[in-house]
N, C-alpha and C positions, 0 to 999 in steps of 0.2 A: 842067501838071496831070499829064500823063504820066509826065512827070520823077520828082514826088512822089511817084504811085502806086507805079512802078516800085522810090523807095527803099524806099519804106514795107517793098515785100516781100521785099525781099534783106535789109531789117533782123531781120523777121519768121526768114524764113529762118537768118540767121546767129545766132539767138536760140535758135533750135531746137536747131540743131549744138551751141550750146553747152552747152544742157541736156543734150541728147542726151550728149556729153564729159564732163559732171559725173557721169553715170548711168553709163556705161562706166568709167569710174577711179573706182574706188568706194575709199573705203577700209581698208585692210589691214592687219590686229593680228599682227607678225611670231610665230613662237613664241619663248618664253620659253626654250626648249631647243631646237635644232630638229636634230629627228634623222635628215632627210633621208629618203636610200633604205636606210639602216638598220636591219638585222632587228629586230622586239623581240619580247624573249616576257611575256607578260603574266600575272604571278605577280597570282591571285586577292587582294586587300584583305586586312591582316589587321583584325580587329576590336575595337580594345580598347574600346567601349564596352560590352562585353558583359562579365559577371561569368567567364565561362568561354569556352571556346575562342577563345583568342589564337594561335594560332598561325598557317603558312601553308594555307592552303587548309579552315580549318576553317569558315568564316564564309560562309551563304547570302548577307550582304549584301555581302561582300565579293565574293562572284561575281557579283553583280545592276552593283557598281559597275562592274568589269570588263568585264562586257559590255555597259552604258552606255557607254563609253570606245570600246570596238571597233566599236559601231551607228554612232556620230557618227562617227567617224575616215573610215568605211569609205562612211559617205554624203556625206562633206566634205572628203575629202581620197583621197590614195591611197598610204595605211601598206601597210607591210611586216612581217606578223606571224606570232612563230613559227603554225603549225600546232598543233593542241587535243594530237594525239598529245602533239609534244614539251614540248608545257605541261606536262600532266602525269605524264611522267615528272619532270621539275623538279620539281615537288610535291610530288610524293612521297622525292624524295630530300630535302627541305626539314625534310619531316615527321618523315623518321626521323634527319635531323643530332643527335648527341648533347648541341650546343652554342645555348644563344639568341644569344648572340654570337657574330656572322659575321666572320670576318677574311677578306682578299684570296685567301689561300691558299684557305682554306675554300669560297668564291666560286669560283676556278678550279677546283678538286677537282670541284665541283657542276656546273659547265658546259663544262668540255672535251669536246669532240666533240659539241658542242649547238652545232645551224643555228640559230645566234644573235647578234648584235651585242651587242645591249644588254637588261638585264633590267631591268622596270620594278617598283618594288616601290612598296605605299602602306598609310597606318594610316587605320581610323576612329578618329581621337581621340577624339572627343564628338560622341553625337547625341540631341538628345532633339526632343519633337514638341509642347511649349509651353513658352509664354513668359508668367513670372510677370506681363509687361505688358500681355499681350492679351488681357483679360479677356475670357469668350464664345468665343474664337476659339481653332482650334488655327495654331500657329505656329510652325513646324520652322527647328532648325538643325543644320548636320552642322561638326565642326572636323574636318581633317585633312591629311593631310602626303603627298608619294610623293620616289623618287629612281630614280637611273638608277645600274647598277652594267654599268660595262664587261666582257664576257663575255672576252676579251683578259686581261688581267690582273686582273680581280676585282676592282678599286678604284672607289670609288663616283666618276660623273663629272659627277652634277647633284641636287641635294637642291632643294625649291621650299623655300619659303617656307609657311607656315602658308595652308591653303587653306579659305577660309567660305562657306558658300552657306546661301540661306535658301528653307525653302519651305510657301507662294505665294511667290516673287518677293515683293522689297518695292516694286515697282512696280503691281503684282495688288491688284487690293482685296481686302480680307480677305472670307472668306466665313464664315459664323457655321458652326459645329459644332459639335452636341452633345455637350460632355464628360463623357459617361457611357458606362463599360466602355472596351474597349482602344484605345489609341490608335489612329485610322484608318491603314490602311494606305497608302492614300492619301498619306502626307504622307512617311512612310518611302520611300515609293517616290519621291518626287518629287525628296527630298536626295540619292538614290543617283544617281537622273538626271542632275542638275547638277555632283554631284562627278565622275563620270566623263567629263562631258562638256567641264568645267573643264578636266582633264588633257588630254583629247584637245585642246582649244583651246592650251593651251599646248605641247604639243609640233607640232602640225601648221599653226597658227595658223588663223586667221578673218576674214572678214568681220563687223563688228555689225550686230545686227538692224535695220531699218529706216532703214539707210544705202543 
């Protein structure tokens, strides 16, 4: 009977350890770029869902996603990021380029002698804040793209892929909102949240939730 006891709780025990080991090696969403300890300066979103101001640094949402990117990165990880100074001096050189079309040359002209590795640039392609399917409910999506331009030679070294976020989450039950007058801001803020949290996840990578 001792015997038994005795296994029972080394089974117990060795039961534990294991869970315990499943909960320590948790796992881990590599980044999609990963840009190590590599400086980067974070050129504010430009905005093309907006009828006007397209360009770089003219868009509040575009800075809202930016520093979305920077909160996450800086709580999740430990980026390397140019300084606000050198940001916007970048910017403003951006602003006053004579050209929309950037060549490599163009690129190194703009960042020689800028404490920088790599510049991150990104669009809001499309964002609107319903959806012709959810009827009652407002129901946000943001399309949009970034890339990494080598401050070295000017030549771009990683473009994503088409990046989509929806918000609530389509995991979130939908909450009813009244659709009358301007769309809540609410829901604008929430796709800026995720798009820039997106990028930071794929450059610095993650843990998922509830793992």
């Amino acid at each position: 009977m001792r015997f038994l006891y005795r296994s029972t709780v080394l089974s117990l025990v060795a039961f534990s350890a294991l869970l315990s080991g499943c909960a320590f090696f948790r796992h881990y969403e590599k980044p999609k770029y990963d840009v190590d300890e590599r400086r980067v300066l974070l050129v504010p979103f430009r905005d093309l869902a907006v009828k006007h101001g397209h360009g770089f640094g003219e868009s509040q949402r575009g800075f809202r996603a930016v520093e979305a990117l920077r909160n996450w990165s800086e709580k999740n990880s430990s980026p390397n990021f140019a300084d606000r100074y050198t940001t916007e001096q970048v910017v403003r050189e951006l602003r006053e380029w004579p050209k929309e079309a950037m060549t490599p040359g163009d690129w190194k002209k703009i960042v020689t002698g800028v404490d920088a590795d790599l510049v991150l640039l990104g669009e809001i392609k499309e964002l609107r804040t319903t959806d012709p399917k959810a009827i009652g409910f407002y129901k946000g999506q943001l399309l949009g793209r970034y890339s990494l331009i080598d401050a070295r030679t000017g030549r771009e070294t990683y473009r994503s892929t088409e990046v989509k976020v929806e918000y609530p989450p389509p995991r979130t039950v939908d909450i009813p909102m009244p659709q009358f007058g301007a769309p809540p801001e609410e829901i604008v803020q929430g796709l800026l949240k995720l798009f820039g949290e997106k990028v930071g996840k794929d450059l610095y990578g993650y843990y998922p939730e509830g793992e």
